[in-house]
C-alpha positions, 0 to 999 in steps of 0.5 A: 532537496536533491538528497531527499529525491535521491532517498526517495527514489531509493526507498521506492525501488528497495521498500518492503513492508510487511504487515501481518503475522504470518511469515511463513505463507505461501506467496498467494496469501500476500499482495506483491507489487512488481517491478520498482515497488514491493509491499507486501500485506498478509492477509492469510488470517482473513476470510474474504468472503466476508465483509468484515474480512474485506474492510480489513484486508482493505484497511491493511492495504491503505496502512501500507500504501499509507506508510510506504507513500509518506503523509498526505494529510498536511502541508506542514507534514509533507514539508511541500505543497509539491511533496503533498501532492506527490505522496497523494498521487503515490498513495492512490496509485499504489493502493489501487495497484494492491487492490488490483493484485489481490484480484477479489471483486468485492475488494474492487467494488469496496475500493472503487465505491 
C-alpha cells in the first residue's frame, strides 16, 4: 500500500498526457495544468465556437482527467472504497481545473451545467 502512495504521489507530480495530433502547436492551443500536475490536451483542431467544437473539446478533457485519475466507476476497479473516493475527487478537481484553464464561457456552462 505505502508503494502505491509512493507511485502515485509520482505519477501525480510527473504524468504528462498528451491527447490530440498536433505536436508542434503553439502553447495557446493546449490546456496545461500548473504546479504538481501536467495534462496537456490539444484542441488546435477544433472550433470552439461551435457546439460540436465544444462537446469534444470537453470530452477530451474527461478522457484525460479520466486516464490521468484512475477509475472511478467501480469498487472492484479501484481496488478500495478509499481509492474509489479519492480518483473521484482527483477527476472532479481536475477536470474543473482543465475547464478553467481553457477560459471559454460556453465550456464553463457546458462543464457546470
Amino acid at each position: 500500500m505505502k508503494e502505491s502512495k509512493s507511485i502515485r504521489k509520482f505519477l501525480t507530480m510527473s504524468a504528462i498526457l498528451v491527447l490530440g495530433i498536433p505536436a508542434i502547436a503553439s502553447s495557446s492551443q493546449f490546456v496545461n495544468v500548473e504546479g504538481d500536475t501536467v495534462v496537456r490536451v490539444s484542441y488546435a483542431d477544433l472550433n470552439l465556437s461551435s457546439p460540436a467544437g465544444l462537446d469534444a473539446l470537453y470530452r477530451r478533457l474527461q478522457a484525460a482527467s479520466s486516464s490521468f485519475c484512475g477509475p472511478q466507476r467501480s469498487l472492484r476497479e479501484a481496488g478500495s472504497q478509499k481509492q474509489l473516493v479519492s480518483n473521484k475527487q482527483c477527476y472532479s478537481n481536475l477536470l474543473s481545473k482543465l475547464v478553467a484553464k481553457v477560459g471559454n464561457a460556453d465550456l464553463t456552462e457546458l462543464h457546470t451545467g
